[in-house]
OpenMM code with the backbone's topology and positions (N, CA, C; nanometers):
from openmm import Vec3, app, unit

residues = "UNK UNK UNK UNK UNK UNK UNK UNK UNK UNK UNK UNK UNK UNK UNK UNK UNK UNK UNK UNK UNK UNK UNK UNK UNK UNK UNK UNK UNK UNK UNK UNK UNK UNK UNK UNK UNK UNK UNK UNK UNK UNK UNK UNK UNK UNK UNK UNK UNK UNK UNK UNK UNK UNK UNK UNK UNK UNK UNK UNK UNK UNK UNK UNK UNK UNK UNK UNK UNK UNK UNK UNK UNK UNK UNK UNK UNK UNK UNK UNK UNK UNK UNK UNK UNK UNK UNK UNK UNK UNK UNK UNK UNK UNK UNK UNK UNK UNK UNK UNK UNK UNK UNK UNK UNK UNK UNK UNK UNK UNK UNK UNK UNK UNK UNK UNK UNK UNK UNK UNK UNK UNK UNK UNK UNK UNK UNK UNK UNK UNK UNK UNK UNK UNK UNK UNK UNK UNK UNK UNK UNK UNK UNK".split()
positions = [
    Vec3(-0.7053, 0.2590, -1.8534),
    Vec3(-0.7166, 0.3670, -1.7575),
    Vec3(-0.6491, 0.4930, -1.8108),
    Vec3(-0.5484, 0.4645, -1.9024),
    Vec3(-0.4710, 0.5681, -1.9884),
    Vec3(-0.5581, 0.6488, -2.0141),
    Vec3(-0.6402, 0.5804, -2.0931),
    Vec3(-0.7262, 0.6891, -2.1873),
    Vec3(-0.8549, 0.7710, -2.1256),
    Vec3(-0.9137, 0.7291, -2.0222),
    Vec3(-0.9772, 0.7824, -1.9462),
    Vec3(-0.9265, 0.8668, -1.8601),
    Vec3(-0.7685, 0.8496, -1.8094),
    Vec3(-0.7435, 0.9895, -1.7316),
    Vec3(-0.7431, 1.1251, -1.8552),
    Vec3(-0.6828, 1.0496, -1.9661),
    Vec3(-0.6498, 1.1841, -2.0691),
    Vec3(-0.7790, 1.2630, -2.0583),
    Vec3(-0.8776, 1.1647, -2.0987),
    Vec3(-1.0443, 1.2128, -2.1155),
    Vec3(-1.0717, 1.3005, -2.0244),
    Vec3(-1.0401, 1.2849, -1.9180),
    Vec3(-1.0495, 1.3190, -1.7727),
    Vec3(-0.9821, 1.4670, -1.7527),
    Vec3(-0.8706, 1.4415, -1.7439),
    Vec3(-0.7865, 1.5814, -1.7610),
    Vec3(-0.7879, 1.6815, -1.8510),
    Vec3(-0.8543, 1.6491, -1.9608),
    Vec3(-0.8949, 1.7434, -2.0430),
    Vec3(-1.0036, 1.8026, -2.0450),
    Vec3(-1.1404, 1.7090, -1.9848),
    Vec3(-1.2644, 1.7718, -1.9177),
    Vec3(-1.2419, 1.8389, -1.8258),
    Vec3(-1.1032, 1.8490, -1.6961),
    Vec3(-1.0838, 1.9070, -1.5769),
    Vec3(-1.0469, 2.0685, -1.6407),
    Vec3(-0.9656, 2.0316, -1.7785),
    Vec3(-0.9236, 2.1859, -1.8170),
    Vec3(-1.0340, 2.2692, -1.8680),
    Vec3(-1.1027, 2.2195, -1.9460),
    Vec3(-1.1997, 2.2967, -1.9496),
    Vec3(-1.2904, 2.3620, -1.9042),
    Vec3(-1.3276, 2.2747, -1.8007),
    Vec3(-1.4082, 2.3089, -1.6936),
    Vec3(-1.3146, 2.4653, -1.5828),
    Vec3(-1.2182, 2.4160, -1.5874),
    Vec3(-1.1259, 2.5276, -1.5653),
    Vec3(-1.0645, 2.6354, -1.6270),
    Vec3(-1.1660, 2.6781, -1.7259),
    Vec3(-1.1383, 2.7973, -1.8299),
    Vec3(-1.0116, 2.7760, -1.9127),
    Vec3(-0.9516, 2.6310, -1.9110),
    Vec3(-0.7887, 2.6443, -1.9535),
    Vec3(-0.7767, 2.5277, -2.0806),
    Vec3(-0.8755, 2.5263, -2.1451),
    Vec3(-0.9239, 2.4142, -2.2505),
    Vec3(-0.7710, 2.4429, -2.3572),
    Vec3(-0.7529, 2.6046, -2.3660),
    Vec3(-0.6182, 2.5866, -2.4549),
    Vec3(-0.4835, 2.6357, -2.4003),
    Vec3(-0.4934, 2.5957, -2.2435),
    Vec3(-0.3285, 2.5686, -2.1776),
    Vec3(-0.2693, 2.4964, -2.1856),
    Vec3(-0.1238, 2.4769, -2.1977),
    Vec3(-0.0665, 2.3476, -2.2071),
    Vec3(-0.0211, 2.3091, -2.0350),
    Vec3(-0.0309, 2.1649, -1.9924),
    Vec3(0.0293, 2.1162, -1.8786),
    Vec3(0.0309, 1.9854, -1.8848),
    Vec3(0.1206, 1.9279, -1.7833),
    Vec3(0.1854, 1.7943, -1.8498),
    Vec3(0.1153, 1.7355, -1.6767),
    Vec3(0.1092, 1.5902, -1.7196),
    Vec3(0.0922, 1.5076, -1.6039),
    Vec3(0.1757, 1.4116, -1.5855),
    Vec3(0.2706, 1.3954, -1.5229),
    Vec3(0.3522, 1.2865, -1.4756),
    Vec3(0.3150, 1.1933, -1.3688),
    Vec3(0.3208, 1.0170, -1.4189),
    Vec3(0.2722, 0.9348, -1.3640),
    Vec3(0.4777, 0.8662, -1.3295),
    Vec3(0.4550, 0.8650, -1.1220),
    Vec3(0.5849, 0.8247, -1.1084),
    Vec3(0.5919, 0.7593, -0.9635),
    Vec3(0.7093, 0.6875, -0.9196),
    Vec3(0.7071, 0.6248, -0.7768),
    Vec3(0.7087, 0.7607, -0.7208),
    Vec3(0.7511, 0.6202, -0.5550),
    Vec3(0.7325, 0.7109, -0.4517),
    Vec3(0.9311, 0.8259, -0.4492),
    Vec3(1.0021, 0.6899, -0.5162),
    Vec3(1.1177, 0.7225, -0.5072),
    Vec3(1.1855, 0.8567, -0.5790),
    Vec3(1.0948, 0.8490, -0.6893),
    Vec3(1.1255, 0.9450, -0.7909),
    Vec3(1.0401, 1.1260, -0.7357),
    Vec3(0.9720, 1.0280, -0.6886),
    Vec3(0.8706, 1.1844, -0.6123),
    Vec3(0.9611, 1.2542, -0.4978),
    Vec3(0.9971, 1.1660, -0.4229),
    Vec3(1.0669, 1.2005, -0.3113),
    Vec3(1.1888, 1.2641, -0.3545),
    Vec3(1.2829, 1.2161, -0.4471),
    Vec3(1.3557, 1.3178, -0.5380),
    Vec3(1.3265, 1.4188, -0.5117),
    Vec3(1.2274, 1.4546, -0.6182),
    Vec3(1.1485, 1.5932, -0.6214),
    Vec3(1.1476, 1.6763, -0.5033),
    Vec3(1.0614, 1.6174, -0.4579),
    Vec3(1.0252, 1.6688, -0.2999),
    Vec3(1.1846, 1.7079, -0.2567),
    Vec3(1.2632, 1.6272, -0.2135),
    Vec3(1.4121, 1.7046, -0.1754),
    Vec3(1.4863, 1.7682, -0.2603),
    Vec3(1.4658, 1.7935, -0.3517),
    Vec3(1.5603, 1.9252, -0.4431),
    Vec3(1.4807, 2.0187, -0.4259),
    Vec3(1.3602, 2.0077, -0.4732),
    Vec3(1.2632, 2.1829, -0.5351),
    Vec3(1.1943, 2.2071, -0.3711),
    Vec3(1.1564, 2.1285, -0.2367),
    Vec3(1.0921, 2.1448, -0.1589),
    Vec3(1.1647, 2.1617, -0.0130),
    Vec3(1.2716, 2.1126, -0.0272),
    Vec3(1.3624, 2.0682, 0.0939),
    Vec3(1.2875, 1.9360, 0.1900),
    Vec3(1.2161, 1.8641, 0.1741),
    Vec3(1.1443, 1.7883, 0.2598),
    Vec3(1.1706, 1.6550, 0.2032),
    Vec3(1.2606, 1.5631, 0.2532),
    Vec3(1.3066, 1.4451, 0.2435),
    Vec3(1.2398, 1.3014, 0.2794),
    Vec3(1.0974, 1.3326, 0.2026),
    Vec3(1.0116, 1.1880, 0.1952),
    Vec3(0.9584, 1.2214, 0.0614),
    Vec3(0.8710, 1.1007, 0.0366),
    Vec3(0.7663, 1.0816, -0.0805),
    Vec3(0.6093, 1.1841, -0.0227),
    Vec3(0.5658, 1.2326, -0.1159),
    Vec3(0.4393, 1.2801, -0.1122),
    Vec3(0.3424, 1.2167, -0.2464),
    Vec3(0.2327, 1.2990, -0.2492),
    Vec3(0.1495, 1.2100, -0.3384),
    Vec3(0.1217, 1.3245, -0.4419),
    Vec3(0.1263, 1.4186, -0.4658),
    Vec3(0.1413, 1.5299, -0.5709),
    Vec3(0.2482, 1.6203, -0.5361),
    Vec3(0.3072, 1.6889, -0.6563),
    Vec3(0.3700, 1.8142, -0.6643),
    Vec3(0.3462, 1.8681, -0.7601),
    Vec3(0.2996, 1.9937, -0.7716),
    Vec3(0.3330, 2.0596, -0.9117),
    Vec3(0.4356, 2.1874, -0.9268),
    Vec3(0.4623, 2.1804, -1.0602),
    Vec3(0.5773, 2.2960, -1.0506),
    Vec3(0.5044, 2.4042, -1.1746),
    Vec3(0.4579, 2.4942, -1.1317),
    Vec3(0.4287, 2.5933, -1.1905),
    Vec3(0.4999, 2.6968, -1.2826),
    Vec3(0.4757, 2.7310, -1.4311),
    Vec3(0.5887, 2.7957, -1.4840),
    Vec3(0.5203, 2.9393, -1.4743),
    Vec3(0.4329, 2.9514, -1.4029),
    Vec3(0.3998, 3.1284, -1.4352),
    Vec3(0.4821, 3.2046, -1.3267),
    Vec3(0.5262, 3.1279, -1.2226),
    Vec3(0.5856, 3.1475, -1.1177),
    Vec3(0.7442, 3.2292, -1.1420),
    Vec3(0.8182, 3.1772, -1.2734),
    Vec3(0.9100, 3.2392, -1.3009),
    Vec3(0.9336, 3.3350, -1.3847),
    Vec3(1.0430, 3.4250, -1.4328),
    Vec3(0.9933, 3.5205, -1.5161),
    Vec3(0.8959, 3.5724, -1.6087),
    Vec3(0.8585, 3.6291, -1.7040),
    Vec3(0.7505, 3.6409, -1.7558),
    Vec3(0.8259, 3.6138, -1.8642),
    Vec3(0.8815, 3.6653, -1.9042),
    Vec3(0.9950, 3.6652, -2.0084),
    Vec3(1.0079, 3.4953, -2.1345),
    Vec3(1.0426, 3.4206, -2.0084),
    Vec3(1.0779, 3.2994, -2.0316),
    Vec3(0.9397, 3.1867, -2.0341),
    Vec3(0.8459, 3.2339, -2.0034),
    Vec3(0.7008, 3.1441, -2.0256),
    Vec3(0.5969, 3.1567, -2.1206),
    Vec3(0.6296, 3.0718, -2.1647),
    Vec3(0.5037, 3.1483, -2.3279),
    Vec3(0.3795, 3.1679, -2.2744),
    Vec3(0.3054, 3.2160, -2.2811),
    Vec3(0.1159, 3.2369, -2.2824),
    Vec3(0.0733, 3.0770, -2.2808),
    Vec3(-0.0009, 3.0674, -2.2105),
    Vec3(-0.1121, 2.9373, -2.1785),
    Vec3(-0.0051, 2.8288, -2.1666),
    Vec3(0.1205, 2.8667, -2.1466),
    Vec3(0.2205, 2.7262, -2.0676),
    Vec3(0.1705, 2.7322, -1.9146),
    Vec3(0.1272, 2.6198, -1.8546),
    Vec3(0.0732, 2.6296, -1.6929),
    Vec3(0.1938, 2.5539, -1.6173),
    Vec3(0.2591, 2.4657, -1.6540),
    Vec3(0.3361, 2.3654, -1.5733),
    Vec3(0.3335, 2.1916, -1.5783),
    Vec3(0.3433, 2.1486, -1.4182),
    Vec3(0.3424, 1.9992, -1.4946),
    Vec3(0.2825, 1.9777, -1.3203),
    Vec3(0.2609, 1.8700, -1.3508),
    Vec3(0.1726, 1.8340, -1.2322),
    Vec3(0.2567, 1.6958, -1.1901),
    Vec3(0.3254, 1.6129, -1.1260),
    Vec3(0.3980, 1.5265, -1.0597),
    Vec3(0.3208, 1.4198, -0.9822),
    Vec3(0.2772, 1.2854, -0.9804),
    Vec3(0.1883, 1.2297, -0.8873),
    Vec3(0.2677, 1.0527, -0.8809),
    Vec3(0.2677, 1.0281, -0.7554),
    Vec3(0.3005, 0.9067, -0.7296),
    Vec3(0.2035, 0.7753, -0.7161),
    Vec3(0.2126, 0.7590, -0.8177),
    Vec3(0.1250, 0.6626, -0.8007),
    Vec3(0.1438, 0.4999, -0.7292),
    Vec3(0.2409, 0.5064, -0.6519),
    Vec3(0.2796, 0.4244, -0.5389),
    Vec3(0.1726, 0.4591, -0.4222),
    Vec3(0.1823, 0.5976, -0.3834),
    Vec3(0.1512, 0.6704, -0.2619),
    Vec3(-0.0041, 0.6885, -0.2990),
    Vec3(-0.0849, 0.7048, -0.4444),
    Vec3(-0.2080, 0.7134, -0.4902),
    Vec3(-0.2864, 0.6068, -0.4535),
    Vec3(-0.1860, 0.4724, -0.4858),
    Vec3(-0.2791, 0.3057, -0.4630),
    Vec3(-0.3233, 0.3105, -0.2905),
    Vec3(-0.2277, 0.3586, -0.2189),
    Vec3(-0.2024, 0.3393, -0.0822),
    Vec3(-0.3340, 0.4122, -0.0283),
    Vec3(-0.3403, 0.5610, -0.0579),
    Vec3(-0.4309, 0.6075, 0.0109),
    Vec3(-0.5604, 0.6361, -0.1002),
    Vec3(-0.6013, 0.5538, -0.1833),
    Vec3(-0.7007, 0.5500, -0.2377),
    Vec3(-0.8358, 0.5174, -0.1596),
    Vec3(-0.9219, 0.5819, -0.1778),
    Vec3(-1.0571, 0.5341, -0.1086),
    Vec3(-1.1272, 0.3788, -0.1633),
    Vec3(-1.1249, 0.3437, -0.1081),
    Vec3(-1.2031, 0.2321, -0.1250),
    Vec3(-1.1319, 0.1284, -0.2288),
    Vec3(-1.0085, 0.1887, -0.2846),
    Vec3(-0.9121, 0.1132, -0.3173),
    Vec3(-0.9313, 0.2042, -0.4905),
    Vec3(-0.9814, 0.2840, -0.5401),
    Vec3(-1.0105, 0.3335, -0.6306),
    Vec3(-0.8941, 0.4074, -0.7109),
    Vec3(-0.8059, 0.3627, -0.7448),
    Vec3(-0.6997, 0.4128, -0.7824),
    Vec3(-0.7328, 0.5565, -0.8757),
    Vec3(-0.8054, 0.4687, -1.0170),
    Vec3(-0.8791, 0.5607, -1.0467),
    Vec3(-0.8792, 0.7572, -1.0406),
    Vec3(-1.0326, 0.6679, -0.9174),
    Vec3(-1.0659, 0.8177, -0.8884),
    Vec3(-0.9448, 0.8858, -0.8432),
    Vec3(-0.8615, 0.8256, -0.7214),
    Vec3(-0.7669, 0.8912, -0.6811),
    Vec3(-0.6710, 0.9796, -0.7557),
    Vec3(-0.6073, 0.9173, -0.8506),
    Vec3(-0.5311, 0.9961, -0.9956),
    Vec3(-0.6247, 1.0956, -1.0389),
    Vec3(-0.7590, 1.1050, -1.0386),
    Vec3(-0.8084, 1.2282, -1.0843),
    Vec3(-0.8312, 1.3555, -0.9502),
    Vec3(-0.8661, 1.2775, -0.8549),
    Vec3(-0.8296, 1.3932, -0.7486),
    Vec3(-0.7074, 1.4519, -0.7346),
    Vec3(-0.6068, 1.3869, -0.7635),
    Vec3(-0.4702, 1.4410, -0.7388),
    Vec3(-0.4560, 1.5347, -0.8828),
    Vec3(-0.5081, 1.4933, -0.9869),
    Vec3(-0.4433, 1.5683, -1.1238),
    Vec3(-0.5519, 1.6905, -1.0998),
    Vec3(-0.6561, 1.6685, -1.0301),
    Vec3(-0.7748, 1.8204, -0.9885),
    Vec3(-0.6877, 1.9283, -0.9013),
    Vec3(-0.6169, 1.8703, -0.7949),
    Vec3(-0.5528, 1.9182, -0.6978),
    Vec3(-0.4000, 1.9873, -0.7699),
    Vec3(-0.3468, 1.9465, -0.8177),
    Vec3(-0.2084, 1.9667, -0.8701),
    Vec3(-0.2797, 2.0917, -0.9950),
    Vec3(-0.3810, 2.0569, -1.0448),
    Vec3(-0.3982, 2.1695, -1.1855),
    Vec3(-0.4614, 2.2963, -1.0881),
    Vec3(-0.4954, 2.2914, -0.9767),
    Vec3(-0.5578, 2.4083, -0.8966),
    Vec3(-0.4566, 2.4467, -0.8568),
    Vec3(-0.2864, 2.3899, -0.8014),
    Vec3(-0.2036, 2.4631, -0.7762),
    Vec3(-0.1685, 2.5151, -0.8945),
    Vec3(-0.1604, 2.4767, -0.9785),
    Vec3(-0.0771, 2.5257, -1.1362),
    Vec3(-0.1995, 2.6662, -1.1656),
    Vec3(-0.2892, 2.6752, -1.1189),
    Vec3(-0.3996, 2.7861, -1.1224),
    Vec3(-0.3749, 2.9309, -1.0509),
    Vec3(-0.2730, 2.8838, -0.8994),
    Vec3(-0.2220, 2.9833, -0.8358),
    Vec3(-0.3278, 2.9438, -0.6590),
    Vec3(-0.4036, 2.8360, -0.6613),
    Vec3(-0.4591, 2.7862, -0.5229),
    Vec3(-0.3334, 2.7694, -0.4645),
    Vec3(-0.3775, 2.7730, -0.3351),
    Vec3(-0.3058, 2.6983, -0.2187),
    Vec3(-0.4308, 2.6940, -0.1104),
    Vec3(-0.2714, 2.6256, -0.0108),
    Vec3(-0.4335, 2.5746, 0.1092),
    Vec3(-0.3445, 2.5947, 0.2282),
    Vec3(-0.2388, 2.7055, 0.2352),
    Vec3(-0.2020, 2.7162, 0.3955),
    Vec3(-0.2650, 2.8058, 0.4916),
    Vec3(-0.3921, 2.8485, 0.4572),
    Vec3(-0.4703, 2.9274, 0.5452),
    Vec3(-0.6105, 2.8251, 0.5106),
    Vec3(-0.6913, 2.8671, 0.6729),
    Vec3(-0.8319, 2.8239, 0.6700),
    Vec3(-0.9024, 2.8857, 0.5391),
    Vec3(-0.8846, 3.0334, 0.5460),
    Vec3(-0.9498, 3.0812, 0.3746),
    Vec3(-0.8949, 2.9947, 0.2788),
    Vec3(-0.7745, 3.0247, 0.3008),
    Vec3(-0.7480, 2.9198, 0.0882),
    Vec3(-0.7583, 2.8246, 0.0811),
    Vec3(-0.7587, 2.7254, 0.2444),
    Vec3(-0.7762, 2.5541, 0.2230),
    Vec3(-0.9711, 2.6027, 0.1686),
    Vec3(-0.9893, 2.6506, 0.1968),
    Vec3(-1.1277, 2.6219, 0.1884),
    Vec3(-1.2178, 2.6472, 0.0156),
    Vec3(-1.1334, 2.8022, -0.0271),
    Vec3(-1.1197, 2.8303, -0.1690),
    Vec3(-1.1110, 2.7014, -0.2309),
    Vec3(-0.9628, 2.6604, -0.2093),
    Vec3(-0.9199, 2.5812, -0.2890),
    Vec3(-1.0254, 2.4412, -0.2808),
    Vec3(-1.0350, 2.4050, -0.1648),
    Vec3(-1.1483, 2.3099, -0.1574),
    Vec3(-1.2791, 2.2836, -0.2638),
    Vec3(-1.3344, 2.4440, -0.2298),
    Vec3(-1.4783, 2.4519, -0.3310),
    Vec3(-1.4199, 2.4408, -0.4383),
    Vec3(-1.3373, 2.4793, -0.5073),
    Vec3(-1.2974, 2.4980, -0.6910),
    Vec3(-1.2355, 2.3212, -0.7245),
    Vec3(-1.1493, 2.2375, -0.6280),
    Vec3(-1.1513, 2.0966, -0.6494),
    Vec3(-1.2595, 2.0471, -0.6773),
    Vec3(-1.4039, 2.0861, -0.5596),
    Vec3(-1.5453, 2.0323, -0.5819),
    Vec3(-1.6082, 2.0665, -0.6964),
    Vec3(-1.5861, 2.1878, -0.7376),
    Vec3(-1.6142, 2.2555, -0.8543),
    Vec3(-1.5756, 2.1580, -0.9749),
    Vec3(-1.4708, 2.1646, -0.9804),
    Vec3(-1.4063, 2.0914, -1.0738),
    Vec3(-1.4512, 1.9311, -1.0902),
    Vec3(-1.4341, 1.8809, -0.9542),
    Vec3(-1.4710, 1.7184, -0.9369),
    Vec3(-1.6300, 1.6764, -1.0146),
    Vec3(-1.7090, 1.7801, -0.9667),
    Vec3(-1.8515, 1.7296, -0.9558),
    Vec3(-1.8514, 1.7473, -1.1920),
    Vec3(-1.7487, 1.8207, -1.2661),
    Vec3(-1.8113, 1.7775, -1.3969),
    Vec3(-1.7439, 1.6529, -1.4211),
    Vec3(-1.6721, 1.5887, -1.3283),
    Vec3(-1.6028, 1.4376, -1.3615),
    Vec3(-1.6653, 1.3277, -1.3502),
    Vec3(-1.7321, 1.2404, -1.4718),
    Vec3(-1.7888, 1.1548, -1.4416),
    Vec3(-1.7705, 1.0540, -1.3114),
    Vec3(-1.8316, 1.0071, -1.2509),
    Vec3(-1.7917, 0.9420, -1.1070),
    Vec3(-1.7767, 0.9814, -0.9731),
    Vec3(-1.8234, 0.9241, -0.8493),
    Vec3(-1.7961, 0.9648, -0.7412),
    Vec3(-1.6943, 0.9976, -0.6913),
    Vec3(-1.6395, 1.1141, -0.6809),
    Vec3(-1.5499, 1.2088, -0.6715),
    Vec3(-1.5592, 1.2931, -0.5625),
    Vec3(-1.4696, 1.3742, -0.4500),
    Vec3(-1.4902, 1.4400, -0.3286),
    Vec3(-1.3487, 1.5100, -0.3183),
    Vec3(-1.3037, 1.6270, -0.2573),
    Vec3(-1.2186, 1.7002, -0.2843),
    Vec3(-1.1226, 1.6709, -0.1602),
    Vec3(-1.0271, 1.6192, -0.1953),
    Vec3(-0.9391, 1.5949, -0.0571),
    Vec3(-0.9304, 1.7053, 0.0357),
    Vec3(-0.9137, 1.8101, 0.0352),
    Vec3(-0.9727, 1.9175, 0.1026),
    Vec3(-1.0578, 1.9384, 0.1470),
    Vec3(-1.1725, 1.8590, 0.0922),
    Vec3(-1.3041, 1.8676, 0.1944),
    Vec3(-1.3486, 1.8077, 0.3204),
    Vec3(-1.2044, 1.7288, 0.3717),
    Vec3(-1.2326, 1.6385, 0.4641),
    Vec3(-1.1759, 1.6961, 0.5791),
    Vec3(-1.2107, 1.6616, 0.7535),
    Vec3(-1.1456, 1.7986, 0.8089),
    Vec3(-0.9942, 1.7762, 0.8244),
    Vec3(-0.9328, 1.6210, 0.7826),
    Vec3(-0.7913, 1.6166, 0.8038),
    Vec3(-0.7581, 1.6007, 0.6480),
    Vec3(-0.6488, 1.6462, 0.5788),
    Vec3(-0.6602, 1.6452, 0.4508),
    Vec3(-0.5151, 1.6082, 0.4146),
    Vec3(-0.4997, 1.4981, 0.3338),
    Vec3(-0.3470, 1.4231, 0.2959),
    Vec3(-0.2646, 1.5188, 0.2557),
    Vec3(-0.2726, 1.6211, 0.2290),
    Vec3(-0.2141, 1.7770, 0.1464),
    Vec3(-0.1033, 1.8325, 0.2958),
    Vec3(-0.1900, 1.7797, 0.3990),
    Vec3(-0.1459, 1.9026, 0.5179),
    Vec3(0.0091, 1.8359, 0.5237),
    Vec3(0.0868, 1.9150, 0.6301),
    Vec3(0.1597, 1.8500, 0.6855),
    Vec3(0.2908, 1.8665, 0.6125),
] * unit.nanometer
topology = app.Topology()
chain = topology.addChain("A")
for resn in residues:
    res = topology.addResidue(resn, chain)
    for name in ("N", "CA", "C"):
        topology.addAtom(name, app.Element.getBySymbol(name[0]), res)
């Protein structure tokens, strides 16, 4: 499955104009996420992605085509996988996390919806049945 997410994530960059950005994907619990989540977020549970974006901080200090790192629990991935598809799920989340590292968000009806089409965008060159967690009207992201 290793080698097919790589495959995967590297078809997602391209497809996303970012074939020569660098960004990292981290495969981690729920425990280690939730970490995360309470230092950089203030919110004291596990979630199922985070990403931390480096364009976000000075300009100074970020080289050209550094994007960030993308964070995913793959405790919390098995759990709410469709149909049990772990899989696909890890690639929706690494679609979702590289659209934040892009500068998406989804706290308005406009940008959930942006961000929505460009996941679909993205999903539909990924081999396999694929659907944008955003496209659903309750979406694991919210909240």
């Amino acid at each position: 499955m290793r080698k097919r997410l790589r495959r995967r994530a590297i078809r997602i960059s391209s497809a996303s104009g970012l074939a020569d950005a660098t960004w990292s994907a981290v495969f981690t619990d729920d425990e280690e996420i939730r970490r995360l989540n309470r230092q950089f977020r203030s919110v004291d549970s596990p979630t199922d992605v985070l990403s931390f974006c480096m364009q976000e901080g000075p300009p100074e200090y970020v080289p050209p085509g550094l994007l960030g790192d993308v964070v995913i629990s793959t405790q919390r991935a098995a759990r709410q996988a469709p149909g049990g598809d772990l899989e696909a799920e890890l690639v929706r989340l690494l679609v979702h996390g590289l659209c934040h590292l892009r500068g998406f968000q989804h706290g308005t009806a406009k940008a959930r919806a942006a961000m929505a089409a460009e996941e679909q965008r993205l999903l539909d060159g990924v081999p396999g049945s694929l659907r944008s967690p955003l496209g659903s009207l309750r979406s694991p992201f919210e909240g």
